[in-house]
C-alpha positions in Angstrom: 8.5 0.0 16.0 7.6 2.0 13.2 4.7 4.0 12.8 2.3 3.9 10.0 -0.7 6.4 9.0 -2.9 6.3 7.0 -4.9 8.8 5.7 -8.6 8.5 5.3 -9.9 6.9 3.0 -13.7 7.0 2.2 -14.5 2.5 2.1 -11.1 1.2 3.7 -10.4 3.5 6.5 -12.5 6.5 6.9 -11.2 8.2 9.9 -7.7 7.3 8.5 -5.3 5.6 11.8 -2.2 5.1 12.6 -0.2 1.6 13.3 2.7 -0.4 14.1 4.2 -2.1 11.8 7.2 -4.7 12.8 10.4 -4.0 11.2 10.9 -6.3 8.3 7.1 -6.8 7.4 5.9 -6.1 4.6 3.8 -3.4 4.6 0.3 -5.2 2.8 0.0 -7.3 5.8 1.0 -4.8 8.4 -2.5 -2.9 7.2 -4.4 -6.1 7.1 -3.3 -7.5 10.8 -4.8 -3.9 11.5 -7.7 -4.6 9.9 -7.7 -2.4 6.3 -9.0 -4.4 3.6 -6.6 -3.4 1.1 -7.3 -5.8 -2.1 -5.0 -8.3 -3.3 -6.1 -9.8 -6.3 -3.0 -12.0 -7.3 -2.2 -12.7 -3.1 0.9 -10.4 -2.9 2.9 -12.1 -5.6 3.2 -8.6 -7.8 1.2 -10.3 -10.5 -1.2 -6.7 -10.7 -1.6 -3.8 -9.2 -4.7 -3.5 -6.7 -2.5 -3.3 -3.8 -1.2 0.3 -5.1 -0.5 2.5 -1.9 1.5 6.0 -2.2 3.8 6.8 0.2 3.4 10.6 1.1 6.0 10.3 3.4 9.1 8.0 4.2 9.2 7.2 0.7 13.0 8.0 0.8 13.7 5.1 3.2 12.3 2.4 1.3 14.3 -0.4 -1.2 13.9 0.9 -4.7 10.7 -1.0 -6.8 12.1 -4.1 -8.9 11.9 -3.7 -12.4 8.7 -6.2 -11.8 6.4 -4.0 -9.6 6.9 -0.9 -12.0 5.6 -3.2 -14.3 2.9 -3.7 -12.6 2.3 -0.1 -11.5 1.8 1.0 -15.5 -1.9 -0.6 -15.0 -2.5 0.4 -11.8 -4.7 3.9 -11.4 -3.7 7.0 -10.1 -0.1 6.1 -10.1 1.9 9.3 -8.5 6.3 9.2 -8.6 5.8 7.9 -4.8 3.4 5.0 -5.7 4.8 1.3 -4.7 2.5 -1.6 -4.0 1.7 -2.7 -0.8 2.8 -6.0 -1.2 6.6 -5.4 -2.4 6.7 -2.8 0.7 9.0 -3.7 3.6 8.9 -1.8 5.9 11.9 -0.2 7.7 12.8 1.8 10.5 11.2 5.2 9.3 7.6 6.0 9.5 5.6 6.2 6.8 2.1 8.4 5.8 0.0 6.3 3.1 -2.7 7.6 1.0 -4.9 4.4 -0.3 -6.4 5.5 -3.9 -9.8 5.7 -4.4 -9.8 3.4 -7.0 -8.4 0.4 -8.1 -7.9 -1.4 -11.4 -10.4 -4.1 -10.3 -13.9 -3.3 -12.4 -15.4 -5.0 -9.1 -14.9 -4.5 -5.8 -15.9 -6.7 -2.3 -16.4 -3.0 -0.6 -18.7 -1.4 -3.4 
């Protein structure tokens, strides 16, 4: 199975960790099931952008974004050239290292 880090993040995963994610899932609920909060305003129909992730690494393997979620990842904050959103990310065969921003286009927050 592929392996997933994530780096720490101050509210959603301090120490950072590092999970399996099954092959084909998509990578928003693959951090859920392991128990990162990760918001989802519009409930991972890529109707915004608070599930913006960047990939620091594996970003190569991935399917390209649909015209749809770059839409969508003009509004969200922090955007980097290896920024996807969470929710249009399946995962594949090659590991991946996520960096969860530190902010999110949501003026309110349940972790604040």
């Amino acid at each position: 199975m592929p392996q997933i880090t994530v780096l720490p993040h101050p509210v959603l995963c301090p120490a950072g960790t590092c999970i399996e994610a099954r092959k084909g899932a998509f990578l928003c609920d693959a951090l859920f099931r392991s128990g990162i909060a990760l918001e989802h305003a519009c409930e991972k129909s890529c109707a915004c952008a608070t599930c913006h992730v960047i990939i620091r690494e594996g970003f190569e393997a991935l399917d390209p974004a649909s015209d749809e979620e770059d839409d969508q990842l003009d509004r969200a904050w922090g955007v980097q050239p290896t920024s996807r959103l969470a929710c249009q990310v399946v995962v594949r065969q090659q590991d991946l290292v996520v960096e969860l921003p530190r902010y999110t286009i949501n003026l309110a927050s349940e972790h604040d």
